[in-house]
C-alpha positions in Angstrom: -9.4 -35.5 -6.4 -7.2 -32.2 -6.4 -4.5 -31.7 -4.5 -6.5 -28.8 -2.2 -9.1 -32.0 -1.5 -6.2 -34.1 -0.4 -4.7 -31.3 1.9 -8.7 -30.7 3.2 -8.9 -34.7 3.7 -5.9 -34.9 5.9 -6.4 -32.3 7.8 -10.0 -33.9 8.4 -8.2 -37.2 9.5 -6.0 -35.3 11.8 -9.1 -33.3 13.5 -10.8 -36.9 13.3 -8.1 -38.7 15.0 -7.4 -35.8 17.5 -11.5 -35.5 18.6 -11.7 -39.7 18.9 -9.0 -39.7 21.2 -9.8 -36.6 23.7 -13.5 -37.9 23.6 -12.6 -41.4 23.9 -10.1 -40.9 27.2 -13.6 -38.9 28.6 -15.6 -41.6 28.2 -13.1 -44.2 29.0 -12.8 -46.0 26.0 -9.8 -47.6 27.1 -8.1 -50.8 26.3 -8.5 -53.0 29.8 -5.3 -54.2 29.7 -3.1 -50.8 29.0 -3.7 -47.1 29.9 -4.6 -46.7 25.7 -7.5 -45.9 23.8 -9.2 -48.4 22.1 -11.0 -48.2 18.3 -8.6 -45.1 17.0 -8.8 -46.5 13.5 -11.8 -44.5 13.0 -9.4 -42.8 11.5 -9.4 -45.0 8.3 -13.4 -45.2 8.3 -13.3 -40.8 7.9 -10.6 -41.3 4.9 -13.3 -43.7 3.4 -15.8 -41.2 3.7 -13.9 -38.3 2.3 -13.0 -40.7 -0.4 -16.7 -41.5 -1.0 -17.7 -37.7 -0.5 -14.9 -35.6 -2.7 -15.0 -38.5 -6.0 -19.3 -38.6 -6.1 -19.8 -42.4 -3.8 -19.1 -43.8 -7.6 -18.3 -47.4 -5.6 -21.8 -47.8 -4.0 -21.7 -51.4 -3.6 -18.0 -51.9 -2.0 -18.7 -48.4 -0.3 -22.0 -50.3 1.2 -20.3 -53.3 2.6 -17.3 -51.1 3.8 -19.5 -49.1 6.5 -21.3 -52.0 7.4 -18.6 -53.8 8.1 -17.1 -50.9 9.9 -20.7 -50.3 12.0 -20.8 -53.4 13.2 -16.6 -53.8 14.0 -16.8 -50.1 16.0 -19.7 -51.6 18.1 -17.9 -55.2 18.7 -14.9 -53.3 20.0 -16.7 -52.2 22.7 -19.7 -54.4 23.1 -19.3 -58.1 22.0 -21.8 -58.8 19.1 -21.0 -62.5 19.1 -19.1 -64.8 16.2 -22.1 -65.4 14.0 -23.3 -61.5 14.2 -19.6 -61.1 13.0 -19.3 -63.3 10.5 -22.6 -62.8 8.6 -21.4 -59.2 8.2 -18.3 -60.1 6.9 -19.6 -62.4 4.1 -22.3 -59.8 3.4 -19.9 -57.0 3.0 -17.1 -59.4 0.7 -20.3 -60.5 -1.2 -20.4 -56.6 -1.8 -17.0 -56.1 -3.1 -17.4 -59.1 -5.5 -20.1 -57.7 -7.0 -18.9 -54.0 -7.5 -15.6 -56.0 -9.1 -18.1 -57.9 -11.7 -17.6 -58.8 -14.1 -15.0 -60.7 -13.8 -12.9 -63.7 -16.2 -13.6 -66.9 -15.8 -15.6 -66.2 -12.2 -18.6 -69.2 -11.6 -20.3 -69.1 -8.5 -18.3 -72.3 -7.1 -15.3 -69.3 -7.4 -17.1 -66.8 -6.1 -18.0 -68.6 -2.8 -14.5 -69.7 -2.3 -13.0 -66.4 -2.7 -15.6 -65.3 -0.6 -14.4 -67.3 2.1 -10.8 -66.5 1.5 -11.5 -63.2 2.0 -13.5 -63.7 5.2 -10.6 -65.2 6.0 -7.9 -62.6 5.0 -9.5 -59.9 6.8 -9.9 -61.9 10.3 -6.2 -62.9 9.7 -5.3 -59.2 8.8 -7.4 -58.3 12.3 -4.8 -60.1 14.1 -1.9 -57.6 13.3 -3.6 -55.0 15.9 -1.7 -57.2 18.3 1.3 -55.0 18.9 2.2 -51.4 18.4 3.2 -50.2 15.1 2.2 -53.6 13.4 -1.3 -52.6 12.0 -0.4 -49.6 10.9 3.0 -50.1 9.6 1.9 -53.0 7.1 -0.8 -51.1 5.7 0.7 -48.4 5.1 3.7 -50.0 3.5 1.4 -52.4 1.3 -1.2 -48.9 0.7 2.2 -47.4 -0.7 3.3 -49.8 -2.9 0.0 -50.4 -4.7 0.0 -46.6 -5.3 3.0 -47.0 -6.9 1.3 -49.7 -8.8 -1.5 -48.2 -9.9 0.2 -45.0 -11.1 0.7 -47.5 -14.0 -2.2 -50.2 -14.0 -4.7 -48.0 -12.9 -6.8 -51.1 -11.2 -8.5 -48.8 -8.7 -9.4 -45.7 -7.8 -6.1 -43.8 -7.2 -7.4 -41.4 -4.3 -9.0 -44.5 -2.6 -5.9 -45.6 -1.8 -4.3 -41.8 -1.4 -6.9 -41.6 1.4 -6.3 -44.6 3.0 -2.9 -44.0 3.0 -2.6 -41.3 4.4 -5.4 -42.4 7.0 -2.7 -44.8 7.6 0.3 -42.6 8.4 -2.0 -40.5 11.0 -2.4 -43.6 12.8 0.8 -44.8 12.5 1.9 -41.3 14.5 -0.7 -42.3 16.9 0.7 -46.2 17.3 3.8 -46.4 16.3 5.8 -44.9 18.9 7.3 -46.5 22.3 4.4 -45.7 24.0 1.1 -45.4 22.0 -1.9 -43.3 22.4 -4.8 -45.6 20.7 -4.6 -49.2 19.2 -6.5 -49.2 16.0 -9.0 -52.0 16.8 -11.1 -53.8 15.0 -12.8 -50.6 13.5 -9.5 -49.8 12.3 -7.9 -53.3 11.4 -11.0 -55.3 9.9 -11.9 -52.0 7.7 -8.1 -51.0 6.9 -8.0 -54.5 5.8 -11.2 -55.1 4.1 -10.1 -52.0 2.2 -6.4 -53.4 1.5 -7.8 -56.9 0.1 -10.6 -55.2 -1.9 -7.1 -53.3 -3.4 -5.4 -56.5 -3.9 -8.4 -58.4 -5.4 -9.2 -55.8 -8.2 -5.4 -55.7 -8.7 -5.2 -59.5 -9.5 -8.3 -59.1 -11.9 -6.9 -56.5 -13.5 -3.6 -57.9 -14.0 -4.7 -62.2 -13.8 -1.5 -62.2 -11.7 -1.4 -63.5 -8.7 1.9 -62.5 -7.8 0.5 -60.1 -5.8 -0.5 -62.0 -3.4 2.9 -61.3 -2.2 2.3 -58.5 -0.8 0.8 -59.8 2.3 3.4 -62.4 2.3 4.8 -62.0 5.6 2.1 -61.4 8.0 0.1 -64.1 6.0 2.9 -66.5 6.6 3.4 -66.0 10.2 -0.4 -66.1 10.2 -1.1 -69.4 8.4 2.0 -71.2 10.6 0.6 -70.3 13.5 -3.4 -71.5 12.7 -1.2 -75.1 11.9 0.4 -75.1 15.2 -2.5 -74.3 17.0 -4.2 -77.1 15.1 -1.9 -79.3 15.7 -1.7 -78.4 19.5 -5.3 -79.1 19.7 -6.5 -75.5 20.5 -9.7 -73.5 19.6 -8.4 -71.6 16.6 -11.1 -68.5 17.2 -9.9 -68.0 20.7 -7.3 -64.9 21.4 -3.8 -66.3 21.4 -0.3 -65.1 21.8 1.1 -67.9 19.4 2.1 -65.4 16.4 5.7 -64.7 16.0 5.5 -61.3 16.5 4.3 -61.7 19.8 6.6 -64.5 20.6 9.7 -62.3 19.3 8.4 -59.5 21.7 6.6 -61.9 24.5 9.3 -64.8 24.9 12.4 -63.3 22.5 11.9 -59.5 24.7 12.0 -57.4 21.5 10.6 -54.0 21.7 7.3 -53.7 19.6 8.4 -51.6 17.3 11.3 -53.2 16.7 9.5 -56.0 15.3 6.9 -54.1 14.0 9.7 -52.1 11.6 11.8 -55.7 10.6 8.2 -57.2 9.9 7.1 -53.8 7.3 10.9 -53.5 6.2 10.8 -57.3 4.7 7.4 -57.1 2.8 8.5 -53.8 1.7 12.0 -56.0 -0.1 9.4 -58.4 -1.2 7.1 -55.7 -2.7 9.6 -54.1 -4.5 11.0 -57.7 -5.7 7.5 -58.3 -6.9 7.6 -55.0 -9.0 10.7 -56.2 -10.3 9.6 -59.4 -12.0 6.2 -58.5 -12.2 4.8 -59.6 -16.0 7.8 -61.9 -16.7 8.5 -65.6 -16.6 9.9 -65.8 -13.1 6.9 -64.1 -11.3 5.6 -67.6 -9.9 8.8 -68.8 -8.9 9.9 -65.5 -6.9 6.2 -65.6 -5.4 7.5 -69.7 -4.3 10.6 -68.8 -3.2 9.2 -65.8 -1.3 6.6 -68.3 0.4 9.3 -71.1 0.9 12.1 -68.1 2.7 9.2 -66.8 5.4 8.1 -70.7 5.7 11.8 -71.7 7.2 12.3 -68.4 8.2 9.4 -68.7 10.9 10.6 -72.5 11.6 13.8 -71.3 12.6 13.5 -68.6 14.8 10.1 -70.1 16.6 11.9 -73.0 17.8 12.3 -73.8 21.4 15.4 -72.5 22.9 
């Protein structure tokens, strides 16, 4: 893509953004439990589409699974579609990503279904960050950043894939991240956004047979996978809503502002991002990637203990 394509796609993600939220306030598309609209990461479903559009659909398969996946999330934000429906979309559209990354190393099927559900997994996890303002979009669009600045190197991906989504990102981030928001993302935004962002990620490791860069979901992954174990351990129904994560205990219990949190939490994986460019390719990679793990692991002990 030129430069003129990328000026014509953001202005296309601001008019998109813009018309989703005046039409969304007339029809009352509204979040039930705050004045704001609901489902304004459409945003990052239009940047797909320009992507697709401007650079000749030359991703058909991941394209595929992408707008499925994004279909049948726009119509669950509004109208439950039920777990299974959910699911069975989910591994249909990861199953679509894998095989648009074939062929890869070493990949047997035993692989390919566990990855599969990892990924399932990742992007229900990644779902979860929608949870307060400025979190969803912050993340992304520090992680979308960094692997730019990776790929301006590796050239793993598509670079105005992630250009779009970036700047997809930053539109919604001027629609989130302020004190008081105009639209939470949803799951159109945050299951897509992140489907997209672990496609990235995936095709990064391939490319690379590192995974050190699994790091750069470090933080929220953390936070995520502590908080699954406590609510295992305190007996609860994992797939129900919860307010267990830190980030909503540090704004919930703690009384930090949103995007106060929301900032610390991007401003730490952006230090670990650049970390993992610093050792990526040499001997200490998997031992900054432990010690990264270990620090948020007593990091999240520490400050979610009872007062």
């Amino acid at each position: 893509m030129t430069s003129l394509l990328y000026i014509i796609t953001f202005a296309i993600l601001v008019a998109t953004e813009t018309a989703f939220l005046a039409l969304a306030r007339r029809m009352g598309l509204l979040s039930h439990s705050r004045d704001v609209v609901h489902g304004g990461g459409v945003v990052f479903v239009a940047a797909l589409l320009c992507w697709a559009a401007f650079t000749g659909w030359t991703q058909p398969l991941f394209m595929s699974g992408a707008l499925m996946l994004a279909a049948v999330s726009f119509i669950d934000d509004f109208r439950s579609l039920g777990v299974t429906v959910r699911l069975v979309t989910q591994f249909a559209a990861v199953g679509l990503a894998l095989a648009q990354m074939m062929p890869l190393p070493g990949l047997t099927w035993p692989l390919a279904a566990l990855l599969a559900v990892v990924a399932v997994g990742a992007v229900n996890v990644y779902n979860f960050m929608d949870g307060i303002d400025g979190m969803a979009g912050g993340m992304t669009l520090i992680t979308l950043s960094v692997l730019i600045a990776v790929n301006a190197t590796t050239g793993f991906i598509s670079m105005p894939l992630l250009v779009c989504m970036a700047m997809a990102a930053a539109v919604f981030c001027f629609c989130n991240f302020r004190t008081r928001a105009l639209c939470f993302a949803g799951d159109v935004g945050s299951i897509t956004s992140g489907f997209v962002v672990i496609y990235a990620l995936g095709c990064l490791i391939a490319a690379t047979g590192s995974w050190l860069w699994t790091a750069m979901m470090a933080v929220y992954g953390v936070d995520a996978v502590m908080t699954i174990g406590r609510r295992l351990i305190a007996g609860q129904n994992i797939l129900r809503p919860h307010r267990m994560h830190l980030y909503q205990y540090l704004c919930n219990e703690r009384g930090y502002r949103h995007l106060t949190v929301s900032a610390a939490y991007a401003g730490v994986q952006l230090v670990i991002d650049l970390g993992a460019l610093a050792v990526a390719g040499t001997a200490a990679q998997y031992w900054y990637l432990a010690a990264t793990v270990a620090a948020l692991v007593v990091a999240y002990a520490v400050t979610i203990r009872k007062d």
